[in-house]
Each structure stands twice: as C-alpha cells, then as structure tokens.
C-alpha positions in Angstrom: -32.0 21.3 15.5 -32.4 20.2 11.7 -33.0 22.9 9.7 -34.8 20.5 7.1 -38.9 19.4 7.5 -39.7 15.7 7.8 -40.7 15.7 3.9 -37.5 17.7 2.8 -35.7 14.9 4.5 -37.6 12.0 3.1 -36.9 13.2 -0.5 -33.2 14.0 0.0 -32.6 10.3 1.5 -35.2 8.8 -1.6 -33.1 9.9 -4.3 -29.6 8.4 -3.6 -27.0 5.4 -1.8 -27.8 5.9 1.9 -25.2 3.7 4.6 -25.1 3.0 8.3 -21.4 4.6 9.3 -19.7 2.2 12.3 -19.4 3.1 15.7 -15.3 3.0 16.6 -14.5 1.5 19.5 -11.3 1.2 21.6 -10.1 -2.1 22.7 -11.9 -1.6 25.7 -14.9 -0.9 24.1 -15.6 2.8 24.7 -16.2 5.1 21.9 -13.6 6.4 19.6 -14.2 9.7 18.6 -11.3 10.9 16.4 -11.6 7.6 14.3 -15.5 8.7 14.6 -15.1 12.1 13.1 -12.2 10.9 10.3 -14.6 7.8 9.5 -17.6 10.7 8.7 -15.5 13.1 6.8 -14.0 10.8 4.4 -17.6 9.8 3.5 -18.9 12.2 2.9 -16.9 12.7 0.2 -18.5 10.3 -1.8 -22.9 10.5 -3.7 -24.0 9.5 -0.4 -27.5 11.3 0.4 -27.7 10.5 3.8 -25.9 8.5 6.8 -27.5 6.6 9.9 -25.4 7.6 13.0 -25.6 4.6 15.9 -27.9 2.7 13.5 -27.9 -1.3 13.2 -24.4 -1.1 11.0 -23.6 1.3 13.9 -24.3 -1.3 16.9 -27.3 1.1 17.9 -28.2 -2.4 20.3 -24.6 -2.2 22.0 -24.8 1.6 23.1 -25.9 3.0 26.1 -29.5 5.6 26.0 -26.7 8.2 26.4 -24.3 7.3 23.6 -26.4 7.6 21.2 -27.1 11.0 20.6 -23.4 12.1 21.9 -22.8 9.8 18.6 -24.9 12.1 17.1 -24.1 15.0 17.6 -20.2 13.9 16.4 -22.0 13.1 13.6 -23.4 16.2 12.6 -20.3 18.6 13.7 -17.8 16.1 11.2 -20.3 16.0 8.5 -21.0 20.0 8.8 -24.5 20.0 6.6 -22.9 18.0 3.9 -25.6 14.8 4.0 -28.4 14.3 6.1 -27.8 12.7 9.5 -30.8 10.3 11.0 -30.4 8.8 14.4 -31.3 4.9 15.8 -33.7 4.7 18.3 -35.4 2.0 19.9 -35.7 -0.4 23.3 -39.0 -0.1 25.0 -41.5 3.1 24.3 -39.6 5.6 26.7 -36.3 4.7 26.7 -37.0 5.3 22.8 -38.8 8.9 23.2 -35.7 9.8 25.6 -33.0 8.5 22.7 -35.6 10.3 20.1 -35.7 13.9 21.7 -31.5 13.3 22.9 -31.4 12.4 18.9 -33.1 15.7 17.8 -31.5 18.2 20.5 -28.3 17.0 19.1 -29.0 18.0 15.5 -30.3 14.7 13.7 -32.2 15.4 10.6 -34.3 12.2 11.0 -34.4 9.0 13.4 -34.9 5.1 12.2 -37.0 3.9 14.4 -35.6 0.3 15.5 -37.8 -2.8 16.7 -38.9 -2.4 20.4 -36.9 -4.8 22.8 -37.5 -8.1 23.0 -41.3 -9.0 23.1 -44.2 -8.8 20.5 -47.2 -6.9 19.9 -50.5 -6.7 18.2 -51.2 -3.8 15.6 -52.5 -1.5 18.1 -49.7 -2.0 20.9 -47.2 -1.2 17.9 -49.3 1.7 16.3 -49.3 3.3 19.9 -45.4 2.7 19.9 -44.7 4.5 16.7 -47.0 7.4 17.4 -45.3 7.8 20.9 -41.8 8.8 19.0 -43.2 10.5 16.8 -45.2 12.8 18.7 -42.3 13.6 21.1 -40.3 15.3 17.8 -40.2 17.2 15.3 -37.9 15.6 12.5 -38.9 12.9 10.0 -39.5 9.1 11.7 -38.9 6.1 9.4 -40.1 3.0 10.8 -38.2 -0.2 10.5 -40.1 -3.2 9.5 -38.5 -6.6 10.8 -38.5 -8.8 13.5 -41.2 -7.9 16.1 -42.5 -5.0 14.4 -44.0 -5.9 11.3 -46.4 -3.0 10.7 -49.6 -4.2 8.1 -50.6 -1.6 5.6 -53.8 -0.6 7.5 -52.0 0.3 10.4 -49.5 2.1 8.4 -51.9 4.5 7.0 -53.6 5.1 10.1 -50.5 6.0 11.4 -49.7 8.5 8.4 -52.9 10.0 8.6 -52.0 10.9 12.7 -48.6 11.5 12.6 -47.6 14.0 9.7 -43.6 13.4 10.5 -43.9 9.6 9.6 -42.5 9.7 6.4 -40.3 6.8 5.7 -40.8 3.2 5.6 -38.0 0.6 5.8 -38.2 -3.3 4.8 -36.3 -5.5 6.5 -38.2 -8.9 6.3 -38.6 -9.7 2.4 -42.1 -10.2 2.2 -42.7 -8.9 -1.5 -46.7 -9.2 -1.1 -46.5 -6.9 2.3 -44.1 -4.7 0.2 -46.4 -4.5 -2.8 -49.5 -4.3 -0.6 -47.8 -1.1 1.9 -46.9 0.1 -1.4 -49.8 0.3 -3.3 -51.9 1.7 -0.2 -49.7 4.6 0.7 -47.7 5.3 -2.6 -45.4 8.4 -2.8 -46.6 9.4 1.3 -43.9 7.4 2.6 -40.0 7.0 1.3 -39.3 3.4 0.9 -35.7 1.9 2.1 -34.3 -1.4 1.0 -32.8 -2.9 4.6 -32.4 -6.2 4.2 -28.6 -7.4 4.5 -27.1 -7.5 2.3 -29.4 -5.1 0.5 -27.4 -4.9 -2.7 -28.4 -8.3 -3.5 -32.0 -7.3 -3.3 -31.8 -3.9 -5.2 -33.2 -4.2 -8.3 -36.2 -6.3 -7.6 -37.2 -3.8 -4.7 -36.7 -0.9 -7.3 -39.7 -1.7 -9.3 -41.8 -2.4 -6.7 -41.1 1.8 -5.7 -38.3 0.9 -3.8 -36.0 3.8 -4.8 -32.9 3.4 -2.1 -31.4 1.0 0.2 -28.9 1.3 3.0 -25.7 -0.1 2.0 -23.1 -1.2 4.7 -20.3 -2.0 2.7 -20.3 1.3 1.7 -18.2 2.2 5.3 -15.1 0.3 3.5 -15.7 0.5 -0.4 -17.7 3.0 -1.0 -16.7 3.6 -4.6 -17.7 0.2 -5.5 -21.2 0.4 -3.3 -21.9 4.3 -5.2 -21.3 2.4 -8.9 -23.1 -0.6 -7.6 -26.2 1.8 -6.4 -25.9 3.5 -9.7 -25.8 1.0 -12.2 -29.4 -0.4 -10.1 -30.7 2.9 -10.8 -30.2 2.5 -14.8 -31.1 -1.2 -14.2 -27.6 -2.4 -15.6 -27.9 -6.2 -15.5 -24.5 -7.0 -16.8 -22.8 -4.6 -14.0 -25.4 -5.2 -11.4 -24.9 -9.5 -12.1 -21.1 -9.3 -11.8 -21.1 -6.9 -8.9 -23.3 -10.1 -7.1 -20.6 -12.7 -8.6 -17.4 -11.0 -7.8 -18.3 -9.3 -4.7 -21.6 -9.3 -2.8 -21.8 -13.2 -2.6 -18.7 -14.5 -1.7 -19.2 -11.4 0.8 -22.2 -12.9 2.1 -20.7 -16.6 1.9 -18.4 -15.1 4.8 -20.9 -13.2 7.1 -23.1 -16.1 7.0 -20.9 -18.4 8.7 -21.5 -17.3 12.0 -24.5 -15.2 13.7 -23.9 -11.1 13.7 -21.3 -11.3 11.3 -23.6 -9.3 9.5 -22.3 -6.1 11.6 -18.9 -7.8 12.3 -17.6 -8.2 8.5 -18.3 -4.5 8.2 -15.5 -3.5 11.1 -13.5 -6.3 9.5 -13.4 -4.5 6.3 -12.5 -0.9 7.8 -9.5 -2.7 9.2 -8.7 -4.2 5.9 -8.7 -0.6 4.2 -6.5 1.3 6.7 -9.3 2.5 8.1 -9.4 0.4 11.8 -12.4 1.3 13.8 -12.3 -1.3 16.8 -14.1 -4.4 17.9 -17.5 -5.1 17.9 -18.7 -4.9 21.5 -20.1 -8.1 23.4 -22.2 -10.4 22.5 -21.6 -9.9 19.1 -17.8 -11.6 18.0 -15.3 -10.2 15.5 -13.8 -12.0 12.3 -11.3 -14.5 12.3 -7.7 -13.5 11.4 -8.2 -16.5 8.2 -11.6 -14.8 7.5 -10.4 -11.2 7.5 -8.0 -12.4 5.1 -10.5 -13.8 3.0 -12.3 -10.1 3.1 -9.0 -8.4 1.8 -8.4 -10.8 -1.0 -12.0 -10.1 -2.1 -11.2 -6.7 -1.5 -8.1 -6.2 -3.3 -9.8 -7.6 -6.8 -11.9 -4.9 -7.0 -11.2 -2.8 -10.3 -10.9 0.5 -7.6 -8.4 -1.3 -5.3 -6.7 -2.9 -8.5 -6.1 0.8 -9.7 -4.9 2.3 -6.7 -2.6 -0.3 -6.4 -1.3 0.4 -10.0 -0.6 4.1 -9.0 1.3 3.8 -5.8 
C-alpha cells in the first residue's frame, strides 16, 4: 500500500524528469526479473521523480492482467521508496479495475490510466470508465489522453469534482487548443504530463502552457543526457535544448519512424547498445534491425557523457 495521498503523489511526479522503465524479456518472451530489478536500481540513481512500471515504454499492451502488478510489485521492492512507482492499466472497464486494485495491493503509488481497448466512446461512456478506476482505489489516477479517449475539459472537471484521486492529466495527441482549454479550466487541480513520443521534442512549448514534466523514454538508456535535457527545458535553455533536438532527438526519431512501434522498440534497442540488454519486444510489435541498432550506437557514442566515459576507461 502507498504510503503517499493522491495529491502528495501528483506534486512529487510535477516537479521533475519522469520515464516509463522496459519490461525485460527472455528470448522466449517471459519476464526477466533480475534484469527487471538491476534495470530499476540503476535508475534510480539518477533526478528521476517518478517511474511508470508496465507502462506504454513498458509494453503494458503485451502483458497479461496478471503480469502487471507482479511487475509492480518488482518494481517497488528494487526501487525501495526511492521514487514514486505508478502502474499501467487499461483494456475494457473491469479487466482495468482488476489490474487497478492488483496495481495498488502491490504497492503502486499511482496508476496511468491507458486508452480502453479497441472501440470508441462518447463523453459519458468514457467519464463512466474513468470514474469506474477510480473508485475501486485509493492512490492517485492520471488519465491518458490519446487515441480513443480524448477526454474534453467539461468532462474533465466533472470528473474532478467526483473523483477526488483524479489528479493527473496526460497529453498524448498534440492538440494545443484542447491543452490550453483543459488547462485554463482546471489549473493547478490536475498535474499535467507531456506524453507525446518523443516528448523531448515537445518540451518547451508544453512548458508554458503549465506543462511542467513529461515522460521521457530514452531516459531507460541515457539517462544523463535525458536529466540535462529535462533541466536545461526547465531554465528554458534554447541553445542546449536546440542542439539536444539536432544531435540527438531527431536523428533518434528519423530511426523509430521508419517502421510502426519502433517507438517502444528503439528503446530496447538502446538498453542493448549500453550493456544493459533487456530482451525483445514481444509480438506484434518487431525489434530493430542489426544496421539500425548500429545506427542507435553511433548516435549514442557522440554524446558528450559516452564521449567522456570513453576517455576514462
């Protein structure tokens, strides 16, 4: 059980770098718990100020109801109080309740509350949704917007005003009017998270529109790079923030986009590329080529961090 309250939660996560930590897999596809627990502890030695255990970074869509909170719970024994932990949840309304109260028994701080599964609603089919979780827990819900489940800002508040442990809102469509209007109706009730992919590139912008932290998946394989990127957005450092984009983020995103779910995929390719190898992605999604996982560690390897540990050894 967390030992924080939903709004404790929402503030710690608001004020810092948050990151979606893989889900190891063997190469047949079951879960990998040692490279699991190693994976958390290393970092959490970095300014992270929270981590999404079997989020979308995490493959939340290729685990089974049950895996997720055993995820969990590895999740917070490795990371012993040390961050935050929120949980993925999602599918259809009960199969997301069950993962939400397996999520909480297991110790998560918080739950991100995915897309329901396949099909689309109106407003009040997706209000009713979101209240379902969170009235079957007791930690902090943030809701996901994207996809099917584009919450409008009317609904939103209703929803606040019924469900005190709503306390987090997460963009993941890029609609700068819906962001400004959700924004400027609810203020500081909800904690706003940047979630598009890849949110770096999208950082500052979101910042002045109250957007004070994004989830960052290439944090999993450089996060000292991701924490100086994250900071220099928070001091709105243009010249750093510009050449992190140049050098890094785009050529990044020049790779994921060549094929669909690379977007998850280039994440596992760059824990292999660090020492760090946590599996394949599980069907349908596809891993990296061996050409483009090269490409990954050349862009990698330029990075001033890389370029000094290289110099010391």
């Amino acid at each position: 059980m967390s030992k924080m309250t939903p709004r404790e939660m929402a503030a710690k996560i608001g004020g810092g770098l948050l990151s979606f930590p893989v889900t190891p897999f063997n190469a047949d596809y079951s879960f990998n718990e040692a490279t699991y627990r190693a994976n958390m502890d290393w970092l959490c030695g970095y300014d992270v100020a929270g981590l999404f255990a079997a989020g979308g970074t995490g493959e939340f869509f290729s685990l089974t109801p049950s895996e997720v909170p055993h995820v969990v719970k590895i999740a917070v024994e490795e990371t012993k109080g040390r961050v935050p932990v929120l949980a993925g949840t999602g599918y259809g309304t009960a199969i997301a309740r069950e993962i939400a109260i397996g999520a909480e028994k297991a110790g998560a701080d918080g739950l991100l509350l995915l897309p329901p599964y396949l099909t689309h609603a109106e407003q009040d089919g997706l209000a009713a949704h979101v209240e379902a979780i969170c009235s079957s827990v007791k930690i902090g819900v943030i809701v996901y917007n994207r996809d099917n489940a584009i919450l409008q800002p009317d609904t939103l508040a209703r929803l606040c005003e019924r469900c005190p442990n709503l306390v987090g809102y997460k963009d993941g469509i890029g609609d700068i009017e819906l962001m400004t209007r959700v924004y400027t109706k609810l203020g500081d009730r909800l904690t706003y998270i940047g979630g598009l992919p890849t949110a770096e590139t999208f950082a500052l912008p979101y910042l002045d529109m109250g957007v004070t932290t994004y989830s960052s998946a290439v944090f999993n394989f450089v996060p000292e790079f991701a924490t100086q990127f994250y900071a220099a957005v928070r001091r709105r450092d243009h010249q750093t923030i510009h050449a992190g984009l140049k050098d890094f983020i785009l050529p990044l995103i020049a790779i994921r986009n060549r094929k669909k779910g690379y977007a998850v995929s280039i994440i596992k390719a760059g824990m292999k590329v660090i020492g760090r190898d946590s599996g394949p992605v599980r069907p349908p999604l596809t891993d990296l080529t061996e050409q483009e996982i090269a490409e990954l560690a050349a862009l990698v390897a330029k990075l001033p961090q890389a370029a000094a540990q290289q110099a010391a050894e």
